[in-house]
FISE-350630 format. One record per residue (C-alpha): residue number from 1; residue in one letter; x, y, z. Coordinates in steps of 0.05 Angstrom, whole numbers. Each point is the difference from the previous one (the first is absolute). Layout:
<sites>
SITE    i  aa       u       v       w
SITE  NUM   A       X       Y       Z
...
</sites>
This chain:
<sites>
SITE    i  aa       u       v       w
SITE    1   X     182     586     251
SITE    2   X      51     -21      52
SITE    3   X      74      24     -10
SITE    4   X      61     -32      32
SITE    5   X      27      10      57
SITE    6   X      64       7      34
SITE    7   X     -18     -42      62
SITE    8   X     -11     -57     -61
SITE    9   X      66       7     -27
SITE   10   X      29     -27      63
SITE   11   X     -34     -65     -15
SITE   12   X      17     -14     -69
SITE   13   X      35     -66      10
SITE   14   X       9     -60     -45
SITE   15   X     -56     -49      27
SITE   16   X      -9     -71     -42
SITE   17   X     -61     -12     -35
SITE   18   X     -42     -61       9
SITE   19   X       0     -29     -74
SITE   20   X      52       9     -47
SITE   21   X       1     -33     -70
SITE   22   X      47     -56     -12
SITE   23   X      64      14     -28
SITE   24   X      -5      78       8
SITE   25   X      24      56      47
SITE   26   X     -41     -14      63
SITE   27   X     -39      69       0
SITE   28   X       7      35      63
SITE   29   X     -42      47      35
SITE   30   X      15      54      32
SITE   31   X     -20       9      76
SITE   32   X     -51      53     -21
SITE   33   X     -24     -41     -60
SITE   34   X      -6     -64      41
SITE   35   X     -41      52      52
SITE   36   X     -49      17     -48
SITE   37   X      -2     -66     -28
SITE   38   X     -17     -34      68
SITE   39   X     -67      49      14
SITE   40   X     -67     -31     -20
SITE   41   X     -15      32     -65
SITE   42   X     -72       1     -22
SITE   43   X     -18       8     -74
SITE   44   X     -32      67     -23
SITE   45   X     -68      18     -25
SITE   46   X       2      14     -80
SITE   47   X     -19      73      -7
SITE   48   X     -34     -13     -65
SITE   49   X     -52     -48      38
SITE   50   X      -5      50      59
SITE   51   X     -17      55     -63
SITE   52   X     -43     -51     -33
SITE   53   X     -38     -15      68
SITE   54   X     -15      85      23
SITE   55   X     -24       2     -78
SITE   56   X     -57     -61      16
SITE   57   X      -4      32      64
SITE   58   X     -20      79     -34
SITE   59   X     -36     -40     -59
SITE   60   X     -41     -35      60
SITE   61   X     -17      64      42
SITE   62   X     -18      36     -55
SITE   63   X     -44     -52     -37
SITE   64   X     -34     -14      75
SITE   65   X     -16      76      14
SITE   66   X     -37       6     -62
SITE   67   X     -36     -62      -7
SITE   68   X     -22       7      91
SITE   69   X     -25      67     -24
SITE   70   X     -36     -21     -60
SITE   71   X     -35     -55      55
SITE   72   X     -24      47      53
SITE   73   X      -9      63     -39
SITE   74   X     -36     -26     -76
SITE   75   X     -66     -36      -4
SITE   76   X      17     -77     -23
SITE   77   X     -35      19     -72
SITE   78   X      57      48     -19
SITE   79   X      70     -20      35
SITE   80   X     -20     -62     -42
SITE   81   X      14      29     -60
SITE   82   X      59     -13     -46
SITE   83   X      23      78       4
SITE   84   X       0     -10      78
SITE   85   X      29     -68       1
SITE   86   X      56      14     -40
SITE   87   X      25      65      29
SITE   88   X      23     -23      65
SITE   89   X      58     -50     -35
SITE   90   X      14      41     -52
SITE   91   X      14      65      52
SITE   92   X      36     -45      33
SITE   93   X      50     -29     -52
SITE   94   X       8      79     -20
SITE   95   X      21      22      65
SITE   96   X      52     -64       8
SITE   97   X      32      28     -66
SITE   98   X     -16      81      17
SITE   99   X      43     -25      71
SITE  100   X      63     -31     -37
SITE  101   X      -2      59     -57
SITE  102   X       6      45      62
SITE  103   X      55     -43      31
SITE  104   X     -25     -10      63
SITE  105   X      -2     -88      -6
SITE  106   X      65      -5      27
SITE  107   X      31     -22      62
SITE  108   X      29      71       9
SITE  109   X     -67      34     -12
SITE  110   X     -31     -47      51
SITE  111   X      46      31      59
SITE  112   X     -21      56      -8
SITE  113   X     -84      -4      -6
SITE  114   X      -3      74      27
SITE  115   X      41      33     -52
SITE  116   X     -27     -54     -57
SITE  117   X     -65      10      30
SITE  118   X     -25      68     -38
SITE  119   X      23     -34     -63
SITE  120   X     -45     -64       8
SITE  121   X     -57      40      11
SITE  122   X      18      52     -49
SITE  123   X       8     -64     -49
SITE  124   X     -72     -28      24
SITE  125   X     -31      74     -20
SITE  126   X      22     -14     -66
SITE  127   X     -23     -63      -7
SITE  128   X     -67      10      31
SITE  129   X      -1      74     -51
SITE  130   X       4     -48     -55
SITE  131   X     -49     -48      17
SITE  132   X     -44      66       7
SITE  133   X      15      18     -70
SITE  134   X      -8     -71     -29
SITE  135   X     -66      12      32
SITE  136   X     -10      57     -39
SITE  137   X      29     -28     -66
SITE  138   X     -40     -64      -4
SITE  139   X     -76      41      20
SITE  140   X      -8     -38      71
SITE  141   X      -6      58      33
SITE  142   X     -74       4       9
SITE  143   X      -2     -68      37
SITE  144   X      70       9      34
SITE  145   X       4      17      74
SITE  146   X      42      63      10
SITE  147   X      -1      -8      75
SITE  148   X      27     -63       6
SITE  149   X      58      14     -54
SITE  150   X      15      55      49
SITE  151   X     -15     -42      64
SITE  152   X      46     -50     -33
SITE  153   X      59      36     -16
SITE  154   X      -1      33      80
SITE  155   X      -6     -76      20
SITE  156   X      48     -31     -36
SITE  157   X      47      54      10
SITE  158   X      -2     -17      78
SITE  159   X       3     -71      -6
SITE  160   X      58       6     -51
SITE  161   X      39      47      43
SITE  162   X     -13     -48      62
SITE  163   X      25     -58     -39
SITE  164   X      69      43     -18
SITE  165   X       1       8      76
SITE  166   X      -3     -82      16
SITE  167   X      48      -8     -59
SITE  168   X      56      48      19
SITE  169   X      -6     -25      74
SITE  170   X      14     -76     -26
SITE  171   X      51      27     -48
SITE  172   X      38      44      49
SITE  173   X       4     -76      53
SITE  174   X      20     -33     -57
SITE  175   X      50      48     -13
SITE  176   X      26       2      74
SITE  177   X      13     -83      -7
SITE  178   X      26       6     -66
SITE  179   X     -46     -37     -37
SITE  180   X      -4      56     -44
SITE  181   X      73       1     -18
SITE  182   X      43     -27     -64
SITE  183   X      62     -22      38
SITE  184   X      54      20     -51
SITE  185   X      79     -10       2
SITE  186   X      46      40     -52
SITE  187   X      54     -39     -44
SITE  188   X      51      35     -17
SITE  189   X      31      59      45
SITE  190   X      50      58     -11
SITE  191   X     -28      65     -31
SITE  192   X     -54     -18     -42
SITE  193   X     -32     -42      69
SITE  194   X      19      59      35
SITE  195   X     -45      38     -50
SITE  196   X     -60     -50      -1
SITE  197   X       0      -6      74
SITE  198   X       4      86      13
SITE  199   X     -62      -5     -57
SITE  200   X     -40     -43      43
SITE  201   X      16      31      65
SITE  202   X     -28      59     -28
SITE  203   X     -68     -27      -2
SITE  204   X     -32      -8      74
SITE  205   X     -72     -37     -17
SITE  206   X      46     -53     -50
SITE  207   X     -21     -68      13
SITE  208   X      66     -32      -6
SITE  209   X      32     -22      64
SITE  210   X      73      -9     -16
SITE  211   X      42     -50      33
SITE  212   X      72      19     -29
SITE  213   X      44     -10     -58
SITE  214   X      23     -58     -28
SITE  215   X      74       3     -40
SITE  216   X      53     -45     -26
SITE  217   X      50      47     -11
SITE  218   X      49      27      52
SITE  219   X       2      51      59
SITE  220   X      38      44     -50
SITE  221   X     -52       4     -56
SITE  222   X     -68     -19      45
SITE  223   X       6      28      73
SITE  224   X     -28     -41      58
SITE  225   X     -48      59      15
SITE  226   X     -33      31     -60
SITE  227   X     -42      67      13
SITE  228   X     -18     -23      69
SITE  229   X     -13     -72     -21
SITE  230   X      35     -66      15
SITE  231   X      47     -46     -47
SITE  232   X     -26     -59      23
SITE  233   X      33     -53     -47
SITE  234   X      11     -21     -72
SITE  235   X     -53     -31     -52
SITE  236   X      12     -70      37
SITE  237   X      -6      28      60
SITE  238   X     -69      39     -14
SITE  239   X     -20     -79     -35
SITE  240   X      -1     -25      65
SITE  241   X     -20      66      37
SITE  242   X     -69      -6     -44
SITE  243   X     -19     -71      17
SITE  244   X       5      30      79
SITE  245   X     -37      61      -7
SITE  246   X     -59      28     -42
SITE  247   X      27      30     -59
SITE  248   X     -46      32     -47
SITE  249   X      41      43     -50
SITE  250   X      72      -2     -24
SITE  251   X      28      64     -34
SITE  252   X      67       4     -37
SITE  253   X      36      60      -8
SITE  254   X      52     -19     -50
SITE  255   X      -7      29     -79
SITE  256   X     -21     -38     -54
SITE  257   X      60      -6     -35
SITE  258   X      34     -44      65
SITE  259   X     -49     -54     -35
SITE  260   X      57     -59      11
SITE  261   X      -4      21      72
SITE  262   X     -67       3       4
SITE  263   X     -17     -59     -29
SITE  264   X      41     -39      60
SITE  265   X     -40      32      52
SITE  266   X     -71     -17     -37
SITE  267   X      25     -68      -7
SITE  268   X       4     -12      74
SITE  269   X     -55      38      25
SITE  270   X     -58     -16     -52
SITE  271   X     -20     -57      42
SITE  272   X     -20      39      47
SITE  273   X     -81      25       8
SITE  274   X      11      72      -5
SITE  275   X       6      54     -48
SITE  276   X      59      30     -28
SITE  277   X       5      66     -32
SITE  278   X      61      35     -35
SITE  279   X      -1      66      17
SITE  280   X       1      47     -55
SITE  281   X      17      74      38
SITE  282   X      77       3     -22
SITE  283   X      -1     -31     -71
SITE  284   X      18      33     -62
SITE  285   X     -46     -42     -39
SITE  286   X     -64      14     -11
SITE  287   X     -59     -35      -8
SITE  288   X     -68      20     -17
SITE  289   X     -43      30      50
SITE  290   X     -49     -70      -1
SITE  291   X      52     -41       6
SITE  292   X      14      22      82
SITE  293   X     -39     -15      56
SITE  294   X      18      46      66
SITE  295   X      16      -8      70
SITE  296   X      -9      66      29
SITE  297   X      23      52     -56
SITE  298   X      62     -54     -15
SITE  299   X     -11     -26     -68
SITE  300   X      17     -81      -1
SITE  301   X     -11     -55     -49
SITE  302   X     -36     -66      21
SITE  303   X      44     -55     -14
SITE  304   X     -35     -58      42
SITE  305   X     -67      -4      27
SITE  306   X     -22     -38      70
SITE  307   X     -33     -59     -36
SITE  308   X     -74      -1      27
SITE  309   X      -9      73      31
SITE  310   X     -59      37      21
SITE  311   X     -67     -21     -25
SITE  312   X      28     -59     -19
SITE  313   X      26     -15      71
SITE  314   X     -77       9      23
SITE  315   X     -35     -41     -56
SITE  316   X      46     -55      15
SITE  317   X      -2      -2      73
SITE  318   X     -87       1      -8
SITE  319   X      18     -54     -52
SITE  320   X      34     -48      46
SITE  321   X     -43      20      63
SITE  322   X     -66     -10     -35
SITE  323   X      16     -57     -45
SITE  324   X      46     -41      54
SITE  325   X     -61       4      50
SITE  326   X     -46     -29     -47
SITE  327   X      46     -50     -12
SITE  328   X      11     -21      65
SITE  329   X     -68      -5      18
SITE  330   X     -22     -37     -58
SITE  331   X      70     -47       7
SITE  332   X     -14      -8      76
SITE  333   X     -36     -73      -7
SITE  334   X      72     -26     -39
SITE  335   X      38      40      48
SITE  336   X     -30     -43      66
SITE  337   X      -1     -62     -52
SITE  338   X      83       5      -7
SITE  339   X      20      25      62
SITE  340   X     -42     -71      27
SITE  341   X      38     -34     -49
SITE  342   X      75      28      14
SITE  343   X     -25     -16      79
SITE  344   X     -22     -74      -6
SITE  345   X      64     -21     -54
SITE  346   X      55      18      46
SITE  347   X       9      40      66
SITE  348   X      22      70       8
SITE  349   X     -37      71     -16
SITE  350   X     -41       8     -61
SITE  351   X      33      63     -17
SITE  352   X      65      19     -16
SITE  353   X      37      59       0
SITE  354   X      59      24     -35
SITE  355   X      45      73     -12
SITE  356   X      -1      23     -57
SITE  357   X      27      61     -44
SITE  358   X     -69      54      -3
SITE  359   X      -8      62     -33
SITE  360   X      68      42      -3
SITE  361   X      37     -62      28
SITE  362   X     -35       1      68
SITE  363   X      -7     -62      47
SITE  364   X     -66     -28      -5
SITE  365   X     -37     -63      25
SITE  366   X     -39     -43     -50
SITE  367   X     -47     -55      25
SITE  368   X     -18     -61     -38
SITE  369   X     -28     -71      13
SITE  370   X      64     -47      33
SITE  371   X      20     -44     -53
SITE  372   X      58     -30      33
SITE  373   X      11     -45      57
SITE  374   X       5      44      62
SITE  375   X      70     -24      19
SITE  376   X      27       7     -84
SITE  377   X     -31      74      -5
SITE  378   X      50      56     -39
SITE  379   X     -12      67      32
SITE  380   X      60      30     -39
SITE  381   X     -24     -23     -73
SITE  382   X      67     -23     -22
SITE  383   X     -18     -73     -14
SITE  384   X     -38      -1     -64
SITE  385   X     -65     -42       3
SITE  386   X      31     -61     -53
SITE  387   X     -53     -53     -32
SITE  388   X     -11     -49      47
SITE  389   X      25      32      59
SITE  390   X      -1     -45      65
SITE  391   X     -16      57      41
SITE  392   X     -78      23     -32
SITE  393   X     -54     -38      33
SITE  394   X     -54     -37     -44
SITE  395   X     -42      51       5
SITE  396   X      57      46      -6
SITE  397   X       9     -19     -69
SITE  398   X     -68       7     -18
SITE  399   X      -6      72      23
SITE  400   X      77      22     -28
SITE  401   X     -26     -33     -64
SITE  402   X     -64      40      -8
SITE  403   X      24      66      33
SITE  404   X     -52      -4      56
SITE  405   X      57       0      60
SITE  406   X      -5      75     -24
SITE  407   X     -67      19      19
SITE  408   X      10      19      74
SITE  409   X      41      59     -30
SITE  410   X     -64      36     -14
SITE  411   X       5      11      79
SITE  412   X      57      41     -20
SITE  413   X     -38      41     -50
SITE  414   X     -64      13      35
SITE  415   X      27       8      78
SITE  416   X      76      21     -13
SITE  417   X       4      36     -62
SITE  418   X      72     -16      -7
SITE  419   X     -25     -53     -69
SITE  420   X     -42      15     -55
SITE  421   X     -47     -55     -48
SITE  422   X      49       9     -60
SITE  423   X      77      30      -5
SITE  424   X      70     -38       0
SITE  425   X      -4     -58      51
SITE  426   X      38      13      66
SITE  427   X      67     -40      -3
SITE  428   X      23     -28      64
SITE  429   X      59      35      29
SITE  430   X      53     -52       1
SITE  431   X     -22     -33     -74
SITE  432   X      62     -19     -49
SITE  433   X      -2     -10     -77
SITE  434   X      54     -54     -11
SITE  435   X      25      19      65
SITE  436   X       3      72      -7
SITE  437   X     -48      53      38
SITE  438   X     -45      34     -59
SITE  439   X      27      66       3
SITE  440   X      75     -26     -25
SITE  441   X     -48     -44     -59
SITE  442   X     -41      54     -34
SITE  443   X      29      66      -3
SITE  444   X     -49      45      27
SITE  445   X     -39     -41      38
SITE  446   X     -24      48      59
SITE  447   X     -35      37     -52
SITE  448   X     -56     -53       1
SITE  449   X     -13      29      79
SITE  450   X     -24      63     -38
SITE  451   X     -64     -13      23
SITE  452   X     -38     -48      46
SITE  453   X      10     -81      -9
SITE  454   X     -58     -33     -15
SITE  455   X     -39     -78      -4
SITE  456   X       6      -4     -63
SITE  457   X      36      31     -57
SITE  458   X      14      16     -72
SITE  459   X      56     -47       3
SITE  460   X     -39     -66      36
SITE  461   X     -58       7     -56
SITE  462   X      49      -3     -52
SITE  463   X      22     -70      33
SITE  464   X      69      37      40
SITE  465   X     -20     -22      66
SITE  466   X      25     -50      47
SITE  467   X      72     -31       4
SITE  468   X      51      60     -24
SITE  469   X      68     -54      -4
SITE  470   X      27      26     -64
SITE  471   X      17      84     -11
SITE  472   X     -28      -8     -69
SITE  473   X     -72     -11      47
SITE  474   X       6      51      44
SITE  475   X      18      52     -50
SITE  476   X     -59     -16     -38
SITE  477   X     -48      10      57
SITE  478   X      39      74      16
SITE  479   X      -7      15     -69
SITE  480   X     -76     -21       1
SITE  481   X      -8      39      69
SITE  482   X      30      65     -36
SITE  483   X     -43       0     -51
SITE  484   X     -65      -8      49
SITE  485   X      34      53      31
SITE  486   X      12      56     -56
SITE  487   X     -78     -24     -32
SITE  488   X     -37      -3      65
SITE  489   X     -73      18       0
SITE  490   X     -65     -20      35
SITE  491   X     -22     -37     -58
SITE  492   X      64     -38      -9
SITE  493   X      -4     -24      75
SITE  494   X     -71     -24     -16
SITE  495   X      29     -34     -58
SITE  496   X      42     -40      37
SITE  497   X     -36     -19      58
SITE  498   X     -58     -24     -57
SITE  499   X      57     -38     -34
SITE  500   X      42     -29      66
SITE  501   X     -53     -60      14
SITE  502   X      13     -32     -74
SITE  503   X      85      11      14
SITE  504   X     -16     -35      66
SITE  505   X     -32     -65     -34
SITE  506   X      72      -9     -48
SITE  507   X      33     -13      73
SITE  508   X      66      20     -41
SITE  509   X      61      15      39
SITE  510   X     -41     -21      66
SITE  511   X      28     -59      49
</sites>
């Protein structure tokens, strides 16, 4: 956990942010801020997938040990039994739970695999002592191989102790790169920041890498250095600061009963994909116990969720990869059959490529099928496609009108990553709703870059897609992207990807 410095507080000069939102206080970085905010920030590895992976990974060794030995050691008549078939996955499964009653599934555990190391194989003893007495219990004892029990349980001990090894030596790299880390910034200074921040710094092996403090009061009340850490702006400031760097959690150290104040601050930062805590370690008000979570021995309360987090992040990601390869292949004949098309009605590329706003507002480049004539094209977004628009091609308004100018996006899902098959379509960054950028139409808008854009969306099924003149359009399509948002699941995506061909054929809102 990195403390400030006083070499850093040399630099801590008012530098101007890149985007500011219309008709506010430009936020402004300061030098520090806009350092950190200019270094290549890679996103971190969930530590509940990295536990759930080292579980498969003990559940694996231990299943294989037993069922190898079973091969080379029992004649083929008896390891084909249902006693001897069964045992190896059910040992298994009991010494994945034996492992996290211990405590030793955890990133902390898996530093340390010499220390944790008696305690797995103490753990395995158990388990394998209770498959021994199952033995006895249910009378297979005449038939049941003692030797390989006890072959299997010196086996598996080795091969789980070797996997701790390979697992603390890719979770000690990770650690060094900070892919292990929840990048954190503090709201709210003065003593009760003082007294979160002293809390944390108390804990060496903590997992939160924290960047600074955050404050909107004055030097009076909140400090610009706060137990060894940084001021490094106010709310606005740290809204712009987390659409620059990797932000995973957000704690505020304020009491409940500043709820007015508090309220503000959620306001502006729940657009953000991160998680914000309220830190619980100075207020007089007590919940019960279940009704914390804790970071270190600091009790908080979750008041906002990362939309999509974890598992999730992994079933989706195998969702798009999977399904958005079989797609393309099995699209691949219509793909040659446009792109000849788009070539032979007018000249110019067959693809097109446009900026637009990504996950957490970043830059990204969408392709799709030209539509327009080469020397008309609207990189910026901020001429709305109108019926009868002199600038599509014939064939342009063919493949606008059906939605298949989108198909050479699943390039983006497949080979960039940066789209997904379903989630709020990527706006372009210059677009206007009755001549006004989105984010001064719908209040909140930003919050629909929660998670990654997609091809399609809640919104285009439910016949929101296309031309976005009018406010009352576009805030129906945020409000639609919200919901897909707060309900996502891998069923739901399947839903509308089934459902997205038969919105396609109504050509509403298409030109």
């Amino acid at each position: 956990m990195a403390a400030f410095t006083a070499e850093d507080m040399k630099r801590i000069e008012p530098v101007e942010a890149q985007r500011a939102a219309p008709g506010t206080r430009k936020p402004q970085l300061t030098a520090l801020a806009e350092s950190l905010a200019q270094r290549a920030s890679e996103p971190a590895y969930s530590p509940i997938v990295v536990t759930g992976l080292v579980r498969l990974l003990d559940f694996a060794l231990v299943m294989a040990t037993g069922l190898l030995l079973q091969h080379f050691y029992l004649p083929a008549g008896l390891r084909d039994t249902l006693p001897y078939l069964s045992t190896a996955p059910l040992v298994g499964a009991s010494a994945v739970v034996m492992f996290q009653a211990l405590k030793i599934n955890n990133i902390q555990a898996f530093r340390a695999p010499v220390h944790q190391g008696f305690r797995l194989v103490a753990g395995f003893a158990v388990v394998m002592a209770l498959a021994v007495a199952v033995n006895f219990l249910m009378k297979f004892e005449p038939n049941f191989s003692r030797v390989w029990l006890v072959s299997w349980f010196i086996a598996g001990s080795v091969a789980l102790l070797a996997g701790r090894m390979f697992v603390s030596s890719i979770v000690r790299y990770l650690t060094r790169i900070g892919r292990l880390e929840r990048r954190t910034v503090i709201v709210g200074g003065g003593h009760s920041g003082e007294e979160l921040l002293s809390e944390f710094t108390k804990s060496p092996d903590s997992d939160l890498r924290i960047y600074g403090v955050f404050d909107d009061r004055n030097e009076e009340r909140s400090p610009d250095v706060v137990a060894g850490f940084p001021k490094l702006g106010t709310v606005d400031d740290l809204v712009e600061f987390a659409r620059h760097v990797r932000v995973d959690l957000v704690i505020f150290t304020m009491p409940i009963s500043a709820e007015q104040r508090l309220l503000e601050m959620l306001r502006k930062l729940w657009v953000l994909p991160l998680d914000i805590r309220l830190a619980a370690h100075s207020n007089k008000l007590r919940f019960r116990p279940r009704s914390y979570s804790y970071i270190g021995n600091v009790p908080v309360l979750d008041v906002f969720d990362k939309p999509i987090a974890d598992w999730d992040v992994v079933m989706k990601a195998a969702f798009d990869r999977i399904v958005g390869s079989i797609c393309l292949l099995l699209l691949s004949p219509l793909l040659l059959i446009i792109a000849a098309a788009v070539k032979l009605d007018s000249r110019g590329p067959v693809l097109f490529k446009q900026k637009r706003y990504g996950f957490n507002n970043e830059l990204i480049e969408v392709y799709k099928f030209r539509s327009m004539y080469v020397d008309q094209q609207d990189f910026s977004g901020r001429n709305l496609v109108k019926r009868g628009d002199s600038r599509v091609t014939r064939v342009g308004r063919f493949i606008r009108r059906t939605s298949l100018d989108e198909l050479p996006q699943l390039f983006n899902v497949v080979f960039k990553g940066n789209l997904s098959l379903v989630g709020p379509r990527p706006h372009a960054v210059h677009a206007v709703a009755a001549d006004r950028a989105y984010d001064e139409v719908v209040d909140g808008y930003f919050a629909r870059h929660r998670v990654r854009p997609g091809i399609t969306g809640w919104a285009q099924v439910n016949g929101w897609r296309g031309e976005t003149d009018t406010p009352e359009k576009l805030q129906h399509r945020v409000e639609h992207d919200l919901y897909y948002i707060e309900n996502w699941s891998i069923f739901f995506d399947m839903y509308i990807m089934l459902i997205t061909p038969f919105a396609v054929l109504k050509g509403e809102n298409a030109f």
